[in-house]
C-alpha positions, 0 to 999 in steps of 0.5 A: 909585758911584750908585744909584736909590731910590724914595721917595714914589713917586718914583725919583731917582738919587742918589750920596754927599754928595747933598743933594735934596727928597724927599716928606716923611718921617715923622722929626725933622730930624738923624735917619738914615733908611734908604730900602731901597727901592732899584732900581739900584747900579751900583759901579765900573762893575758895575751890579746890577738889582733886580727890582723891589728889590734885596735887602739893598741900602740908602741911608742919609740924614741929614735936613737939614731938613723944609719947604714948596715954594712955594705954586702956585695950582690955578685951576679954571674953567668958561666961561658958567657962573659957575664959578671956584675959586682954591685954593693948595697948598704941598707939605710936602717932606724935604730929605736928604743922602745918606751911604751906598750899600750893595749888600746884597753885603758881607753876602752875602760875608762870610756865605758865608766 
């Protein structure tokens, strides 16, 4: 079973027991998180497409930790001009482990019985 949600813009294919960088979350490390926004789920080879969301679907992930990537230097450069700017970035990310895929469907079953 695997799903594909979007996070801080991006989207990432993600399955149980994952462990991935994510742009950083607003949450303390050891929190659960739920990411609802989820485009894909595909169980026992049954794909399920949302539009652009699935409803009732969610990820739940555990945060493992919050740091910075490595420093990349942004150099920015015109000729004959006497222009350079050097600048460094370390972008703050979320490390996550993925707990649970849930596809929304089992709420829906058990409502209509």
């Amino acid at each position: 079973m695997f799903a594909i949600v979007e996070t801080g813009g991006k989207q990432y294919k993600v399955h149980q027991g994952m462990v991935l960088r994510v742009e950083k979350l607003d949450a303390a490390e050891g929190d659960q998180v739920v990411l609802d926004k989820v485009l894909v789920v595909d169980e026992d080879g049954e794909c399920k497409v949302g539009t652009p969301f699935l409803p009732g679907a969610q990820v739940t992930a555990r945060i493992l930790r919050q740091g910075k990537a490595r420093k990349i230097l942004v150099f920015k450069y015109k000729a004959k001009k006497n222009y350079r700017r050097r600048r460094g970035h370390r972008q703050l990310f979320s490390e996550i482990m993925i707990q649970e895929i849930s596809s929304g469907q089992e709420e829906t079953a058990a409502a209509v019985e």
